[in-house]
PDB file as gemmi writes it, atoms N, CA and C in Angstrom:
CRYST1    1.000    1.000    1.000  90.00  90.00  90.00 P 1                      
ATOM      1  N   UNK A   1     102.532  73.284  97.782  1.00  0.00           N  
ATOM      2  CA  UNK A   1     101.263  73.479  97.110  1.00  0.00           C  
ATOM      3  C   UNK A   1     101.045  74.981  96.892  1.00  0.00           C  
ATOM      4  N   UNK A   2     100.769  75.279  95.712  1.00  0.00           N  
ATOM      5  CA  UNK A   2     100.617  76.689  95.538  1.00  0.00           C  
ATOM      6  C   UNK A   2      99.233  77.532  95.937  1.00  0.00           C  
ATOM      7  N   UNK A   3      99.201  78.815  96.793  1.00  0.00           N  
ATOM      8  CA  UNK A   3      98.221  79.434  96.947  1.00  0.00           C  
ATOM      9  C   UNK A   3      97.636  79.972  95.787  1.00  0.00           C  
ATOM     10  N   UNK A   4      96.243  80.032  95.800  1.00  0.00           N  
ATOM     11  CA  UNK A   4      95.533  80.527  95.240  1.00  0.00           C  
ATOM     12  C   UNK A   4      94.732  81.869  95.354  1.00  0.00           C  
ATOM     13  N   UNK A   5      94.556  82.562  94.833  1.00  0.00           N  
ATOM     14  CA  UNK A   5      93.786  83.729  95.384  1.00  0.00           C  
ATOM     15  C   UNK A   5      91.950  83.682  95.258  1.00  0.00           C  
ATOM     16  N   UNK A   6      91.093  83.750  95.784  1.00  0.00           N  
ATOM     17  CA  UNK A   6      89.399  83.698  96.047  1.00  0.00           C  
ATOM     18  C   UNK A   6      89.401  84.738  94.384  1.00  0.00           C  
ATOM     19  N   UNK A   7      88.334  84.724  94.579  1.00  0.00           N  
ATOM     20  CA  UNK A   7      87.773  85.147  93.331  1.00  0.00           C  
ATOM     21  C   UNK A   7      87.979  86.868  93.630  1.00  0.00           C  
ATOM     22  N   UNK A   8      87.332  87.458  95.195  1.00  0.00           N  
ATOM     23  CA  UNK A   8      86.701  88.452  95.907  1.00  0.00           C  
ATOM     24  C   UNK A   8      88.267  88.975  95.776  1.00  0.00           C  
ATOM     25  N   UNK A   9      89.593  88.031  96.222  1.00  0.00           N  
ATOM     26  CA  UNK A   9      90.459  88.716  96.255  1.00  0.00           C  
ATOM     27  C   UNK A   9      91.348  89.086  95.183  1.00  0.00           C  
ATOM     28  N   UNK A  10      90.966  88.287  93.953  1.00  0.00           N  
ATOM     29  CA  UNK A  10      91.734  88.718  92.472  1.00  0.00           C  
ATOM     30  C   UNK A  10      91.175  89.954  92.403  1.00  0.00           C  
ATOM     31  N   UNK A  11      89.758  90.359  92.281  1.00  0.00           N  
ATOM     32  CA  UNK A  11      89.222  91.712  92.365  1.00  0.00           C  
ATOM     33  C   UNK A  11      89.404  92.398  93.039  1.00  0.00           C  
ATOM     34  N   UNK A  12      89.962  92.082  94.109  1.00  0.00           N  
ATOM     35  CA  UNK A  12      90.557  93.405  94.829  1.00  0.00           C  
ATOM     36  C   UNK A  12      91.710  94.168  94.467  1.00  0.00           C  
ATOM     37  N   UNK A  13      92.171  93.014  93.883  1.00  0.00           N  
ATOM     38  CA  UNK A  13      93.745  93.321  93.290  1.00  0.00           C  
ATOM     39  C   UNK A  13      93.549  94.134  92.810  1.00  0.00           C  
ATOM     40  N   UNK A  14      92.822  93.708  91.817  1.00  0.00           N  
ATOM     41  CA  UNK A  14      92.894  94.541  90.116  1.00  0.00           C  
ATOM     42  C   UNK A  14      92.325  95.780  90.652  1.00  0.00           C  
ATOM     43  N   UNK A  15      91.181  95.984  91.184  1.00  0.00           N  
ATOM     44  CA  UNK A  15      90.495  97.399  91.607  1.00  0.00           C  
ATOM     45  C   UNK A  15      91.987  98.741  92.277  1.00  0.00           C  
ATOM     46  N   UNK A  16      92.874  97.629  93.422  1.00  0.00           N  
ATOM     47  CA  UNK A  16      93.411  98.029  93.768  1.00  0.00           C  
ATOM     48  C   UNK A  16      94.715  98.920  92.034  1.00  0.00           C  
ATOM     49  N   UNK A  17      94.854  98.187  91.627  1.00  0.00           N  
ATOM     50  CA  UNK A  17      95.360  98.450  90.135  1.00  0.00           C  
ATOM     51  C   UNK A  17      95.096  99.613  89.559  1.00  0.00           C  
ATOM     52  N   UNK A  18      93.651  99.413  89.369  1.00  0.00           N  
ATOM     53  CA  UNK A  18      92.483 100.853  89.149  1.00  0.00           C  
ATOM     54  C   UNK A  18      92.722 101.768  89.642  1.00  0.00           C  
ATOM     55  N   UNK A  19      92.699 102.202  91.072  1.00  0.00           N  
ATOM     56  CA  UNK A  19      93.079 103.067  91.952  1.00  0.00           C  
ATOM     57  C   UNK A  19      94.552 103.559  91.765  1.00  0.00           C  
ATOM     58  N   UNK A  20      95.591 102.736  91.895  1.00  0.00           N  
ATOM     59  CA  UNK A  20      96.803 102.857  91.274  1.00  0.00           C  
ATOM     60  C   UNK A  20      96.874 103.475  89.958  1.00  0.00           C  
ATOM     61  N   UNK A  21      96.834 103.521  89.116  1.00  0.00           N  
ATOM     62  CA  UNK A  21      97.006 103.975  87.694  1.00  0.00           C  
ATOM     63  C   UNK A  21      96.142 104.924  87.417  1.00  0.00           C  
ATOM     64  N   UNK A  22      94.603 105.378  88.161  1.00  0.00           N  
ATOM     65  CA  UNK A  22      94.286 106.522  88.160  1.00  0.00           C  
ATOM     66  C   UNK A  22      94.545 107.375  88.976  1.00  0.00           C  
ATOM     67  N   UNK A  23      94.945 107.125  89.971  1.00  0.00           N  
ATOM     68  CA  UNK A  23      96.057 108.170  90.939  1.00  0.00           C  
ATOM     69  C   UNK A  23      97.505 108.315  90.174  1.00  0.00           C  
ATOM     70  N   UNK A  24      98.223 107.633  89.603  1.00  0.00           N  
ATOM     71  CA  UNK A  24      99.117 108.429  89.163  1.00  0.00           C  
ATOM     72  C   UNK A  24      98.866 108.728  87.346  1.00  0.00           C  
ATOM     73  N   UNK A  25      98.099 108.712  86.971  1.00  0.00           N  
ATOM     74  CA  UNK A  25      97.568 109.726  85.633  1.00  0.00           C  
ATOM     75  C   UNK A  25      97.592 111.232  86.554  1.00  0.00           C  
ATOM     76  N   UNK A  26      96.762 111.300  87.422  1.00  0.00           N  
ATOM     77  CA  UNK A  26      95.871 112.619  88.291  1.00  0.00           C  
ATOM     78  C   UNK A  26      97.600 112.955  88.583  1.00  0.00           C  
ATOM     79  N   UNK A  27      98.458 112.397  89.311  1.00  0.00           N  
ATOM     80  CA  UNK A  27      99.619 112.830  89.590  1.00  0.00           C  
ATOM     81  C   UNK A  27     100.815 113.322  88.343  1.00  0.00           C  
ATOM     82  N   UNK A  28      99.692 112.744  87.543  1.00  0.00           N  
ATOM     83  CA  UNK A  28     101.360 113.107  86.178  1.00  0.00           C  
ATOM     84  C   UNK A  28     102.330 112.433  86.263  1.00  0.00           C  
ATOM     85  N   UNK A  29     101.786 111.206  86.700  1.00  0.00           N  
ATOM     86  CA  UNK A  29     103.345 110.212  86.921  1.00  0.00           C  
ATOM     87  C   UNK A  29     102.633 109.456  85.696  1.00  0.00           C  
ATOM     88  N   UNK A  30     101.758 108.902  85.276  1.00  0.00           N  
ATOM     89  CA  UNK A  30     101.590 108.152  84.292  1.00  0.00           C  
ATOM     90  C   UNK A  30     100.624 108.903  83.030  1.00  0.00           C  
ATOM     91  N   UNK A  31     101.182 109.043  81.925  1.00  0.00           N  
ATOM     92  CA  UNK A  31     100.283 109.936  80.897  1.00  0.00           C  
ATOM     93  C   UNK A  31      99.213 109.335  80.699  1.00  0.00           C  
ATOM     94  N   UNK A  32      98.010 110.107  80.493  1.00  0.00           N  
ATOM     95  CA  UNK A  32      96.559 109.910  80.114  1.00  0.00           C  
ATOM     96  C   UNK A  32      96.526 108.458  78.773  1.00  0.00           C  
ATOM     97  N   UNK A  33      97.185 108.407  77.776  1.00  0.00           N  
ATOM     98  CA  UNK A  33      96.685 107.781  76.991  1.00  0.00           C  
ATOM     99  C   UNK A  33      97.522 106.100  77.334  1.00  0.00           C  
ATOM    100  N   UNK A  34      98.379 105.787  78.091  1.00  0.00           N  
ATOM    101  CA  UNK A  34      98.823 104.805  78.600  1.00  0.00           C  
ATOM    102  C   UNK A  34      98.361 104.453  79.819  1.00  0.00           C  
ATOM    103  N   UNK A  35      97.397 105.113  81.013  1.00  0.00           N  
ATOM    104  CA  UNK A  35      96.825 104.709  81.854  1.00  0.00           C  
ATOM    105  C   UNK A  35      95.243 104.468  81.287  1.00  0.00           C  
ATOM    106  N   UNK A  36      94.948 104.965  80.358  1.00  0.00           N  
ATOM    107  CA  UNK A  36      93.631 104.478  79.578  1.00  0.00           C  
ATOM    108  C   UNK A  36      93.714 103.427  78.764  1.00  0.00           C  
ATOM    109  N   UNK A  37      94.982 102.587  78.397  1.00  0.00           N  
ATOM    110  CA  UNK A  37      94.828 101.566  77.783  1.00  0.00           C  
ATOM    111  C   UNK A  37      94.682 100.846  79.219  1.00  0.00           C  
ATOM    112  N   UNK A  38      95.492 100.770  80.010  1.00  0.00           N  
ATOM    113  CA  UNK A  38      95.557 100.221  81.346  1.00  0.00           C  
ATOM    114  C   UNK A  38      93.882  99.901  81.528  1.00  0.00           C  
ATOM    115  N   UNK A  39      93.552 100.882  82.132  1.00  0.00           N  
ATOM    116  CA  UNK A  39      92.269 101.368  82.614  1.00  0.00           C  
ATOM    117  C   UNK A  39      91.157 100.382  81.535  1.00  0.00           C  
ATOM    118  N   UNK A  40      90.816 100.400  80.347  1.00  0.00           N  
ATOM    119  CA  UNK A  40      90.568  99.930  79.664  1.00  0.00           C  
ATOM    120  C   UNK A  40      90.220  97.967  79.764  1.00  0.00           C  
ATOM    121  N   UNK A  41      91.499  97.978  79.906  1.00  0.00           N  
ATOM    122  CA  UNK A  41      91.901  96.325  79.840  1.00  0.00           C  
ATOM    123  C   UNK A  41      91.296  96.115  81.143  1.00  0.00           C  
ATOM    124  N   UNK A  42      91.935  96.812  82.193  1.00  0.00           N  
ATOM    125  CA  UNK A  42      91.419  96.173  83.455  1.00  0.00           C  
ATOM    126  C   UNK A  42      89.940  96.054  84.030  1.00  0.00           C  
ATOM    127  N   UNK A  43      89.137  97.070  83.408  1.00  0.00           N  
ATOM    128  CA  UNK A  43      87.527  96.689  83.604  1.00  0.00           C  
ATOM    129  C   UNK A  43      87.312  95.807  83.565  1.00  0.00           C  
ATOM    130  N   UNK A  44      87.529  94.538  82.834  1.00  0.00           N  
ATOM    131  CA  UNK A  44      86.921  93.326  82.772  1.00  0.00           C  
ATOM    132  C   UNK A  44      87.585  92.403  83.630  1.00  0.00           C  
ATOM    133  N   UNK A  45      88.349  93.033  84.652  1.00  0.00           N  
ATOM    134  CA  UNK A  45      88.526  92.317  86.035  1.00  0.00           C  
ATOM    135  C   UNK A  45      88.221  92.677  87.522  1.00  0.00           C  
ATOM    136  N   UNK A  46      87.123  93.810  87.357  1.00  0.00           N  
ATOM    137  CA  UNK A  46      87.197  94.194  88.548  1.00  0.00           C  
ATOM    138  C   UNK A  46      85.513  94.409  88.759  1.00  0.00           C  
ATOM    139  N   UNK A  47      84.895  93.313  88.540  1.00  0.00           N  
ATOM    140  CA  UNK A  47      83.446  93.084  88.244  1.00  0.00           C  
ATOM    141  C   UNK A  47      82.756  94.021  88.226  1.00  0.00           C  
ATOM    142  N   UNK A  48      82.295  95.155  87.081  1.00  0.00           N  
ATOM    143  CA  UNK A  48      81.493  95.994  86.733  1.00  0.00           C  
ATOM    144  C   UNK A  48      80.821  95.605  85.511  1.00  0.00           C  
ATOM    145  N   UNK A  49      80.167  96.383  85.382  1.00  0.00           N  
ATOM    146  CA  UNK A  49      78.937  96.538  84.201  1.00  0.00           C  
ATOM    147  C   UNK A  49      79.960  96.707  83.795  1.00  0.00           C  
ATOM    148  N   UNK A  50      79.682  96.305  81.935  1.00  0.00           N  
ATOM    149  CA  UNK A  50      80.153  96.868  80.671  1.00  0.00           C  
ATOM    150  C   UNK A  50      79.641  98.013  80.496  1.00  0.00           C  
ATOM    151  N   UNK A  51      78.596  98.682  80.821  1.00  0.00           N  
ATOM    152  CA  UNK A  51      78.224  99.667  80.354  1.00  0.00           C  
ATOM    153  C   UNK A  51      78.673 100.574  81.509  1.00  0.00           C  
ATOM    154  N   UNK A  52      79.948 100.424  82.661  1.00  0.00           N  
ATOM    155  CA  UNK A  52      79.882 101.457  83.189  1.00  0.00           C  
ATOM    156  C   UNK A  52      80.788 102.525  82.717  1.00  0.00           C  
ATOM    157  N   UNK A  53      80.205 103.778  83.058  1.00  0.00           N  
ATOM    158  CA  UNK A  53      80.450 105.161  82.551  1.00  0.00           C  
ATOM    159  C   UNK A  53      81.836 105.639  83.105  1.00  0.00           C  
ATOM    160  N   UNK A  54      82.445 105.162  83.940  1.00  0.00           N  
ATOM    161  CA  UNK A  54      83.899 105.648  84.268  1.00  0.00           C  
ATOM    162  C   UNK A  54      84.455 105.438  83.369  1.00  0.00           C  
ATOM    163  N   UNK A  55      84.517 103.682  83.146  1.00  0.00           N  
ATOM    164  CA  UNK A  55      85.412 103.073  82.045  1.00  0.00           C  
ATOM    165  C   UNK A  55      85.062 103.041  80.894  1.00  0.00           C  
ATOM    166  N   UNK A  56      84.056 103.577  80.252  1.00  0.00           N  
ATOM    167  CA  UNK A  56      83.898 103.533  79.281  1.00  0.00           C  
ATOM    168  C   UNK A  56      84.365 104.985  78.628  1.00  0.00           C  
ATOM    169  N   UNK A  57      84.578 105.826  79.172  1.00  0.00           N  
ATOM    170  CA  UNK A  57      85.446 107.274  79.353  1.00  0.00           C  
ATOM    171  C   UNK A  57      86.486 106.878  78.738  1.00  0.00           C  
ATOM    172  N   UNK A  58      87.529 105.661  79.129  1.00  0.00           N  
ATOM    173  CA  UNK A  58      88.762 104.947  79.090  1.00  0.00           C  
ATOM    174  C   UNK A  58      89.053 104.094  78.222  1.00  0.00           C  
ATOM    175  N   UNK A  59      87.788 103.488  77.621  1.00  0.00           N  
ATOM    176  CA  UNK A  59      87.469 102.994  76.409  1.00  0.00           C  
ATOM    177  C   UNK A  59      87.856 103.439  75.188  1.00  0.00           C  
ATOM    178  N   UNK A  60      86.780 104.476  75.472  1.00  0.00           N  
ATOM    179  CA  UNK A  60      86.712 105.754  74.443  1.00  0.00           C  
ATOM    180  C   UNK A  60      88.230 106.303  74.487  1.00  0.00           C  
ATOM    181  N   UNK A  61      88.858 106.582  74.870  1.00  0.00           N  
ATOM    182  CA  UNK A  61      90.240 107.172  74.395  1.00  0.00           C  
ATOM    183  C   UNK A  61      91.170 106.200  74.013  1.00  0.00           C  
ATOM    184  N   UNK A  62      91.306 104.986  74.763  1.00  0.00           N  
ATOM    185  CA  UNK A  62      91.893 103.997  74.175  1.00  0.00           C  
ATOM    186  C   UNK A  62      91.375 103.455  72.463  1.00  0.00           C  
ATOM    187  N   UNK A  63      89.965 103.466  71.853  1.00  0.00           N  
ATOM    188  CA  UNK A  63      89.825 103.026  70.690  1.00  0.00           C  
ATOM    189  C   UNK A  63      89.990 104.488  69.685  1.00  0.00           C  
ATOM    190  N   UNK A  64      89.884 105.763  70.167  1.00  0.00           N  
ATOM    191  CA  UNK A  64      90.482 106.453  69.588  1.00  0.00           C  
ATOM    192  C   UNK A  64      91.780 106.842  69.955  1.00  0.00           C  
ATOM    193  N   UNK A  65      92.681 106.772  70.293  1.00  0.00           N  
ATOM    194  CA  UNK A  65      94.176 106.522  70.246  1.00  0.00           C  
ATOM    195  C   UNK A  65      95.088 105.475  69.941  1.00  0.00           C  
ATOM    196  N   UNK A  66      94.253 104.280  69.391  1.00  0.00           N  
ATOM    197  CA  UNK A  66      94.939 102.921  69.767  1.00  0.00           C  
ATOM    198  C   UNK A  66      95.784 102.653  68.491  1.00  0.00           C  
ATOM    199  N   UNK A  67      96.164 103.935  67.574  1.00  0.00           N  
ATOM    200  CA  UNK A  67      97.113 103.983  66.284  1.00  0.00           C  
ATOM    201  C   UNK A  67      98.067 104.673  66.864  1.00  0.00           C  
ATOM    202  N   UNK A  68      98.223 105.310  67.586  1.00  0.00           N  
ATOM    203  CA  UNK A  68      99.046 106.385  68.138  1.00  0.00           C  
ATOM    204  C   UNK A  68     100.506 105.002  68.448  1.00  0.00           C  
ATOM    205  N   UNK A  69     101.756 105.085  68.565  1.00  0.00           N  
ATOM    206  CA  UNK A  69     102.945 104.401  69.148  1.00  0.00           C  
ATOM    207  C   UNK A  69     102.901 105.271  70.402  1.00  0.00           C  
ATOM    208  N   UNK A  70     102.949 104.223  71.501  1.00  0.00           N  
ATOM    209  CA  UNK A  70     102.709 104.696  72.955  1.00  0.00           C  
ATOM    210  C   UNK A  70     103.985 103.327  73.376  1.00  0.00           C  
ATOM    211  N   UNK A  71     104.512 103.797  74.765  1.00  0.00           N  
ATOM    212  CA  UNK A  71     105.736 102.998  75.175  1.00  0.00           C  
ATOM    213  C   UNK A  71     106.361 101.896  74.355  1.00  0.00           C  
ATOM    214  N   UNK A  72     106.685 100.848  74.655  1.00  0.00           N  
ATOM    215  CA  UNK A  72     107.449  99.671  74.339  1.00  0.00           C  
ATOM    216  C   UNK A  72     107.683 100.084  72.709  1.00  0.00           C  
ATOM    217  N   UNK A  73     105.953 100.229  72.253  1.00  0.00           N  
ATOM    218  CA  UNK A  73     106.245  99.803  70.856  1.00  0.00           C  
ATOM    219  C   UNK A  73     106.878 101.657  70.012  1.00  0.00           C  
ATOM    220  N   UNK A  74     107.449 101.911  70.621  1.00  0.00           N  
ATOM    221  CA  UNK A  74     108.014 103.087  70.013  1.00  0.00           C  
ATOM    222  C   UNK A  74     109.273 102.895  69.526  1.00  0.00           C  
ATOM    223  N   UNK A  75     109.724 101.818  70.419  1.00  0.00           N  
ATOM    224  CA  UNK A  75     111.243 101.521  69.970  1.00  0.00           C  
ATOM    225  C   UNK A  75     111.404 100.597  68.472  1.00  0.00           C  
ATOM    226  N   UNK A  76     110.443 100.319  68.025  1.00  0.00           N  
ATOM    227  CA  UNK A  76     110.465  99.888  66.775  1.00  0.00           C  
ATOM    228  C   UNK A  76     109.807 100.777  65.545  1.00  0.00           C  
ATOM    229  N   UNK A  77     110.129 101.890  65.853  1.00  0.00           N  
ATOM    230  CA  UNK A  77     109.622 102.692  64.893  1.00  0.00           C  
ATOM    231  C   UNK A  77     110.496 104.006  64.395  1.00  0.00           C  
ATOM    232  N   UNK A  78     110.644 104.245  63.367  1.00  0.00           N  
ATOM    233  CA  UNK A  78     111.661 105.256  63.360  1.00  0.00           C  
ATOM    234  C   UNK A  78     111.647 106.733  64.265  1.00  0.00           C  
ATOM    235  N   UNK A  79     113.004 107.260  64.009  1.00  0.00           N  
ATOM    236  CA  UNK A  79     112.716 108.748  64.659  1.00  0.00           C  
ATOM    237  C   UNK A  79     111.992 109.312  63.477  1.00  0.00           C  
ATOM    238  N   UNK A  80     112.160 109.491  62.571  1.00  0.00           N  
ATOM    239  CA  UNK A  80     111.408 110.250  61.823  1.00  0.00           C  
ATOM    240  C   UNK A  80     110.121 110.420  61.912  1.00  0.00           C  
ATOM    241  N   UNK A  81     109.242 109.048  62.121  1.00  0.00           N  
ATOM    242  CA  UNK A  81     107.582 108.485  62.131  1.00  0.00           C  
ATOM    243  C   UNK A  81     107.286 108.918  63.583  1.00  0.00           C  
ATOM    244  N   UNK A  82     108.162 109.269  64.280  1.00  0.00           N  
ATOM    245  CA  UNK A  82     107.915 109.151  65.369  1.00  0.00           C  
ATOM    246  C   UNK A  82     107.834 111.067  65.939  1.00  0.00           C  
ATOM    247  N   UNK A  83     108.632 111.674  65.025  1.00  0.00           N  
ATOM    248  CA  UNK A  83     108.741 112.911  65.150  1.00  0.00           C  
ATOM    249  C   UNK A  83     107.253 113.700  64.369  1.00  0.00           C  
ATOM    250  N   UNK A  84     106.914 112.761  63.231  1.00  0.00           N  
ATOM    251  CA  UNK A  84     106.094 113.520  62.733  1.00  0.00           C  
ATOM    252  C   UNK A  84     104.785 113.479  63.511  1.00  0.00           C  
ATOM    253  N   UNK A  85     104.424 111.750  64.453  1.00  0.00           N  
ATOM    254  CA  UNK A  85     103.363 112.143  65.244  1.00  0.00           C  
ATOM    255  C   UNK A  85     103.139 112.636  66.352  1.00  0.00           C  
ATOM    256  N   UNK A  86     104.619 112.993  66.755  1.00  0.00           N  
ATOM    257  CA  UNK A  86     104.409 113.831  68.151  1.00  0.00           C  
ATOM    258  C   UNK A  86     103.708 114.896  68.507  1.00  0.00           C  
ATOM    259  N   UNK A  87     103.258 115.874  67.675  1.00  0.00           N  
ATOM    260  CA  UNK A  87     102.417 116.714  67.537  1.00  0.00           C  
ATOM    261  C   UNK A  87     100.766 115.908  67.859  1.00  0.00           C  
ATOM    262  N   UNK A  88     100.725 114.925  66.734  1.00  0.00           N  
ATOM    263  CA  UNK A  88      99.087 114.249  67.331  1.00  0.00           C  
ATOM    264  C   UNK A  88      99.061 113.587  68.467  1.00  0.00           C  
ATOM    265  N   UNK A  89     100.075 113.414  69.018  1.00  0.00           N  
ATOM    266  CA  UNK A  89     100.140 112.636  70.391  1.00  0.00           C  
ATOM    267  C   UNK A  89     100.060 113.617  71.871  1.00  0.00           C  
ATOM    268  N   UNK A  90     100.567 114.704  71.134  1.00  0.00           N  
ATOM    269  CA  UNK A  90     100.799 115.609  72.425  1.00  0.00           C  
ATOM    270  C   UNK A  90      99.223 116.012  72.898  1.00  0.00           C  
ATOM    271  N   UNK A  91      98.401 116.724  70.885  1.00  0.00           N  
ATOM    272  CA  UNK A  91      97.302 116.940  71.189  1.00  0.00           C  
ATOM    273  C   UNK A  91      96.316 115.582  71.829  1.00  0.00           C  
ATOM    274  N   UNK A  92      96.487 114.485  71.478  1.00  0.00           N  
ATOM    275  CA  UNK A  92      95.695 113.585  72.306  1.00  0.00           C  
ATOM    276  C   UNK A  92      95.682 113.514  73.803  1.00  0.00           C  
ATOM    277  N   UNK A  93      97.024 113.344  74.156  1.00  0.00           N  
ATOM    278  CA  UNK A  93      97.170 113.480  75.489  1.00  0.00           C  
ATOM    279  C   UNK A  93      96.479 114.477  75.966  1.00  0.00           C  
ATOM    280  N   UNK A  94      96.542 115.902  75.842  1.00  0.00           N  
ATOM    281  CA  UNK A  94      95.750 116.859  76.178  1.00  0.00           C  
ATOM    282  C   UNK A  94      93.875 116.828  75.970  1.00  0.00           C  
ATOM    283  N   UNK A  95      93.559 115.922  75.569  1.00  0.00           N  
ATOM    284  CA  UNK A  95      92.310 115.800  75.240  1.00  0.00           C  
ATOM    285  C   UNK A  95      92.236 114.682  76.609  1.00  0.00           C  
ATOM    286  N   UNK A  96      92.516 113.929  76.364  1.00  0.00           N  
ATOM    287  CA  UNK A  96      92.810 112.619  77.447  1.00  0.00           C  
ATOM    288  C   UNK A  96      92.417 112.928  78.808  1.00  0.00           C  
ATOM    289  N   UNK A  97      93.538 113.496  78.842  1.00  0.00           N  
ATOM    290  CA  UNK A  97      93.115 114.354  80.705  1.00  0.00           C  
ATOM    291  C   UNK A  97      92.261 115.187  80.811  1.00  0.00           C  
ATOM    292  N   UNK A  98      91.845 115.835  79.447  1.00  0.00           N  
ATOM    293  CA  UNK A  98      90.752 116.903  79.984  1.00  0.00           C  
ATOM    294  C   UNK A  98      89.147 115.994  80.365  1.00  0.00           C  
ATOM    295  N   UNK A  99      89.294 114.894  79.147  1.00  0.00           N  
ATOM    296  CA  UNK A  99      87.892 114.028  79.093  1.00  0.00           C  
ATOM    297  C   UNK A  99      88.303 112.850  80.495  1.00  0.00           C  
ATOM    298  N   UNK A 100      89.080 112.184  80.639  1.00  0.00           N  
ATOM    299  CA  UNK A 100      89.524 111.081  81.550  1.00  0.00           C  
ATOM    300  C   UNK A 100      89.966 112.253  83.069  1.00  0.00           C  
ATOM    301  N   UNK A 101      90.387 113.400  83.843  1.00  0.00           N  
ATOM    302  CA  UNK A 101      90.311 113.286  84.944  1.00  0.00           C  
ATOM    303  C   UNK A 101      89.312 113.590  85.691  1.00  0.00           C  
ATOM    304  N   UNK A 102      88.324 113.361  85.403  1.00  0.00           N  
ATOM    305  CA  UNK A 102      86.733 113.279  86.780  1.00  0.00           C  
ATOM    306  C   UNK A 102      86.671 111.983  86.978  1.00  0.00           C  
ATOM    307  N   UNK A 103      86.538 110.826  85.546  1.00  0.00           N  
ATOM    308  CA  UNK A 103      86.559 109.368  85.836  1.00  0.00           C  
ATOM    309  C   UNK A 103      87.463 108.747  86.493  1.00  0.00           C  
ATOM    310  N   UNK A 104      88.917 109.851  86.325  1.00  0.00           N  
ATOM    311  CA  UNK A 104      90.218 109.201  87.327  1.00  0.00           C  
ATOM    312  C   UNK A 104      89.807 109.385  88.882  1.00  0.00           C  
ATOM    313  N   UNK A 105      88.876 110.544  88.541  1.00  0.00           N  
ATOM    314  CA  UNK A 105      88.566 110.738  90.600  1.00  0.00           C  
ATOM    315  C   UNK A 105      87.883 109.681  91.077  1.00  0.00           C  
ATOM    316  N   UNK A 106      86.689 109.618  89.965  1.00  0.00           N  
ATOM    317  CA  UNK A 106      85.254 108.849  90.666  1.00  0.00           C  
ATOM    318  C   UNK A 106      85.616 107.279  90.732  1.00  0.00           C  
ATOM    319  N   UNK A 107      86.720 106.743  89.765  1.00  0.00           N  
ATOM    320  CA  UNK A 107      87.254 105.518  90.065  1.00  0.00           C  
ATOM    321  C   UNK A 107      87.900 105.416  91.259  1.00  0.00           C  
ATOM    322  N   UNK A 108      88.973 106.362  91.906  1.00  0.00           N  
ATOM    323  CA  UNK A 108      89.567 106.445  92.583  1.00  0.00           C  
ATOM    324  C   UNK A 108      88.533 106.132  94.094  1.00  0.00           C  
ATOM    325  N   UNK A 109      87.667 107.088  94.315  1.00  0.00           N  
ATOM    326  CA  UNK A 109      86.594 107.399  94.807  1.00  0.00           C  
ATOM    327  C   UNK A 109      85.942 106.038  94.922  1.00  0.00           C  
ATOM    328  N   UNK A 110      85.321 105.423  94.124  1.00  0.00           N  
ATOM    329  CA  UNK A 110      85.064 104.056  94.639  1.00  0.00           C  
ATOM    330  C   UNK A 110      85.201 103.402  94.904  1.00  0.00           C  
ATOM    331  N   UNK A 111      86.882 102.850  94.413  1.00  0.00           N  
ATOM    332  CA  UNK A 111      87.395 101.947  94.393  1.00  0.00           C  
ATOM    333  C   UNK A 111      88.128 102.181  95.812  1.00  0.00           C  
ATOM    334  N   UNK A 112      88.699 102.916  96.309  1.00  0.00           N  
ATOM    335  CA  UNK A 112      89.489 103.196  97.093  1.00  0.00           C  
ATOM    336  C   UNK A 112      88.305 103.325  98.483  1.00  0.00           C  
ATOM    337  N   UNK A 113      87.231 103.410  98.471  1.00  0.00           N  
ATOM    338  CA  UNK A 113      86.493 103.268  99.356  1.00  0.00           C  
ATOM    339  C   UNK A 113      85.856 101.965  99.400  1.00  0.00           C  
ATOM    340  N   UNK A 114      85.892 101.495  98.944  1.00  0.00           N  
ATOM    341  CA  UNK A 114      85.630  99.629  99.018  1.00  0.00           C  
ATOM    342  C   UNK A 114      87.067  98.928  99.655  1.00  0.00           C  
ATOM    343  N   UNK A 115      88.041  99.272  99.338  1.00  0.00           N  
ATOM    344  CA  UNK A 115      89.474  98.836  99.870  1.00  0.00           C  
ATOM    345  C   UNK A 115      89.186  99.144 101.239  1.00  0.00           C  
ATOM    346  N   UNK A 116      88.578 100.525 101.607  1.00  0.00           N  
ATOM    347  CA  UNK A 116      88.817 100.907 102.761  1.00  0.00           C  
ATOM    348  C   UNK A 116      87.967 100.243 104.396  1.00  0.00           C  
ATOM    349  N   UNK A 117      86.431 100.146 103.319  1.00  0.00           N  
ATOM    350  CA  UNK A 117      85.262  99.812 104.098  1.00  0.00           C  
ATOM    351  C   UNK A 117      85.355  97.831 103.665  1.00  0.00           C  
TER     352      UNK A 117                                                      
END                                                                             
């Protein structure tokens, strides 16, 4: 018979997720505009307001970046298309982390203190 996970503990997961992927943005192991799609998607599993202000930080860069070719789907795109937007990608990224790392803390920061307590 297969286990199931409580409701309390799917959300932990995912929070735990949260914490994960905004600790390594902050580390430079995962770039700003691929931990904000992350970040993004996963709000709506880790029971918050829609209107909260971390993720909506994460929002916001994900619906303005979401033309950009970011991982997987790069491999279907030429080098050429791919050379010419590297320049707008680099500057996004750099916008990314400047606007997304306080929300990477304060997620971190909450989330990681609910895991704890």
């Amino acid at each position: 018979m297969p286990e199931y996970l409580s409701h309390s503990d799917y959300v932990n997961s995912k929070r735990r997720q949260v914490v994960e992927t905004a600790q390594a943005m902050l580390d430079g192991q995962l770039c700003y505009l691929i931990g904000s799609r992350r970040l993004s998607a996963l709000r709506h599993e880790v029971d918050i307001a829609n209107s909260d202000a971390d993720f909506l930080i994460f929002v916001g860069i994900d619906s303005d970046t979401d033309a950009l070719p970011l991982g997987e789907v790069r491999r279907h795109w030429s080098a050429e298309a791919l050379a010419k937007l590297e320049p707008e990608i680099q500057s996004a990224e750099a916008w990314a982390a400047k606007v997304g790392s306080e929300a990477c803390r304060s997620l971190i920061a909450r989330f990681a203190e609910q895991e704890a307590g």
